[in-house]
C-alpha positions in Angstrom: 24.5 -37.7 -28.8 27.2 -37.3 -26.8 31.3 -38.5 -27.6 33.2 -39.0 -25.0 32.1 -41.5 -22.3 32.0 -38.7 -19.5 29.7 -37.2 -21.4 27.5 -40.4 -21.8 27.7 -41.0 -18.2 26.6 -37.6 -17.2 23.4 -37.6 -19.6 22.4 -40.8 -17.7 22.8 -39.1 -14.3 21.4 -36.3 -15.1 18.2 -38.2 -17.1 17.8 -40.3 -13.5 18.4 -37.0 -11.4 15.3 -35.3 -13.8 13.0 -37.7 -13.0 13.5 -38.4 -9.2 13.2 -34.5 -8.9 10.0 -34.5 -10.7 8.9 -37.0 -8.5 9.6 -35.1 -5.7 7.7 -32.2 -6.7 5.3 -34.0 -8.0 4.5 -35.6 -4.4 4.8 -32.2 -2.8 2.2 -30.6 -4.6 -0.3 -33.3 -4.2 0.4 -33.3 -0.4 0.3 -29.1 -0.7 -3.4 -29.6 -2.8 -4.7 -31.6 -0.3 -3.7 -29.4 2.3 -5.5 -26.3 0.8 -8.2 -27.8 -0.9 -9.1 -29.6 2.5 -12.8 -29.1 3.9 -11.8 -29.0 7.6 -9.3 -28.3 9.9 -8.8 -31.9 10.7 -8.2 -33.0 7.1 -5.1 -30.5 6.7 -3.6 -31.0 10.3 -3.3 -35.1 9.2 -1.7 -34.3 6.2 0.8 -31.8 7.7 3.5 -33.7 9.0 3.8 -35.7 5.9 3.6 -32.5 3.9 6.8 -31.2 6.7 8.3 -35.1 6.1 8.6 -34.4 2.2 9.5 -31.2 2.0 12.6 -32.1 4.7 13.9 -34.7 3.0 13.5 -32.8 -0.2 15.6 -29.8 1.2 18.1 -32.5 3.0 18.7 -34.1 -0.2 19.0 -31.2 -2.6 16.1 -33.0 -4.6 12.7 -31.4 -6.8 14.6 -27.9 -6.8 13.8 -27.6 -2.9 16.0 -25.7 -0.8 16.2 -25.2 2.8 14.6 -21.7 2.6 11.6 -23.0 0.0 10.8 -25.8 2.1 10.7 -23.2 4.8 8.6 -21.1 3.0 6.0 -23.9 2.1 5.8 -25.2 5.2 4.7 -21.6 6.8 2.2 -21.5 3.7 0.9 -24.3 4.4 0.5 -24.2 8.1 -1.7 -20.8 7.8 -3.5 -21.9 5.3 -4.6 -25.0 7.9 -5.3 -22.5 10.5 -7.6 -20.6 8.4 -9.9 -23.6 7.9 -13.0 -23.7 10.2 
């Protein structure tokens, strides 16, 4: 435990920080599953844009480890893996 309050007070950010970033990812890779584990074209191109929403916000906000470049990255992923579908 920590023993000075600082310290105290930067364990509960940090414990608050943890789990909103793991809910972040969390909600990316579910969005990123359905996107590649989709049966048709039509299925993946819904779920795009909130795929794009989530992992802008996530790069904006500096949350679930995503930077600009990563969310980038994903989203290009992503997009050929869509256009691959029949």
């Amino acid at each position: 435990m920590p023993n000075k309050k600082s310290a105290e007070k930067r364990l509960r950010q940090s414990e608050k920080a943890r789990l909103v970033n793991r809910a972040v990812r969390s909600e990316i890779r579910t969005s990123l599953k359905k996107v590649r584990g989709a049966e048709s074209k039509d299925e993946a191109l819904k779920e795009l844009p909130n795929l794009f929403s989530l992992l802008d916000r996530a790069a904006r906000k500096s949350q679930g480890n995503i930077k600009d470049n990563t969310a980038s990255n994903y989203k290009r992923k992503a997009q050929l893996a869509a256009a691959k579908l029949p």
